[in-house]
N, C-alpha and C positions, 0 to 999 in steps of 0.2 A: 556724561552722555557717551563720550570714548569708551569705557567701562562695559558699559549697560550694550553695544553695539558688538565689543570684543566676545562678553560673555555669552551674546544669542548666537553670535558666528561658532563658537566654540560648541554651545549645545548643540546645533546642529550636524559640526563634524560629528562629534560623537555620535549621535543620533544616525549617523549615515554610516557607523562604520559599522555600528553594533546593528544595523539594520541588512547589512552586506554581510553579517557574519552569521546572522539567522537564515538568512537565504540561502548562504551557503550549506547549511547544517540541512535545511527544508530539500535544496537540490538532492544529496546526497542518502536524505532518508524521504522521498517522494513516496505521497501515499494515492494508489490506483483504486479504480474502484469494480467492483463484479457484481452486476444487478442478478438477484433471482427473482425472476418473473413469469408466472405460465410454464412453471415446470422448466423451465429451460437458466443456462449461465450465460450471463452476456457482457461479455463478451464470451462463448464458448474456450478460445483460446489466447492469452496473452501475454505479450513478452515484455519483459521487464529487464532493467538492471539491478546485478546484482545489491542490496542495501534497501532496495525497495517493501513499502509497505503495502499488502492487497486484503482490501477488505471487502469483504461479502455484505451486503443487505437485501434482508428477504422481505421482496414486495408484495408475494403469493399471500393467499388468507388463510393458508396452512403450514406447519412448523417444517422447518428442511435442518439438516444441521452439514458439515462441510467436514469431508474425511479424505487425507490423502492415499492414493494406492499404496506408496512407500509406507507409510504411517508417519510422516514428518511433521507433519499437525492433523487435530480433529478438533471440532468445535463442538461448546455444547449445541442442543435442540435451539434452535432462532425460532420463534413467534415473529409475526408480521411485523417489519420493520427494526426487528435487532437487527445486528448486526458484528462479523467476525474478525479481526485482523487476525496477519500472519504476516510478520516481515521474514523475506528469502535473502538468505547470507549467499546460499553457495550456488555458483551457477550449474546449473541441469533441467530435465525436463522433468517438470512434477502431475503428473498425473491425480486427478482429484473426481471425487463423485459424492453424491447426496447419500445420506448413511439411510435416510430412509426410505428414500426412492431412488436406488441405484440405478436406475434407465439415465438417471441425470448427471452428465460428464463434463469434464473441462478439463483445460489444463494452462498449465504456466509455465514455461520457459522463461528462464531465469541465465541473462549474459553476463558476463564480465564487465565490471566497472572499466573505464579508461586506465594503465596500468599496472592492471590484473591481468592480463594475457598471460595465457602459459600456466595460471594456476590454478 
């Protein structure tokens, strides 16, 4: 019985460390989300830290695809309800538009992790 009590204390640590050590990985690679809806990005503009994951779903009933000004990412064509990631390593402001309705803008500021000051 000691045994059988030892050994469920035991899976649970584990289970609690490896559960703290995913969180910790989820913290550091956090994925945002960018609705396109009615022609518009919404959030229009959002900040992030640097590590972070932002992904695009298009809820319009027409294809958009996601093209940055810099050229740091472009997505293919999205159909209703794909959808695009893009994780931002370095911090700066990225400016982005719809490649095929360029009226349609946004953009992502991307900060420094805790850190990372200074670089």
């Amino acid at each position: 019985m000691r045994n059988a009590m030892l050994a469920g204390a035991l899976g649970a640590l584990v289970g609690a460390v490896l559960a703290a050590g995913v969180l910790g990985a989820e913290a550091q690679n956090q994925t945002l989300a960018v609705a396109i809806d009615n022609f518009t990005f919404n959030p229009q503009t959002l900040t992030v830290k640097a590590g972070t994951i932002v992904t695009w779903t298009n809820k319009d009933d027409i294809p958009h695809a996601i093209a940055a000004v810099g050229k740091q990412f472009k997505s293919k064509v999205m159909d209703t309800d794909n959808n695009y990631s893009f994780t931002f390593t370095t911090p700066g402001t990225y400016a982005y538009f719809c490649s095929l309705h360029p009226h349609m803008t946004g953009t992502i500021v991307v900060e420094a992790t805790t850190g990372d000051a200074g670089h």
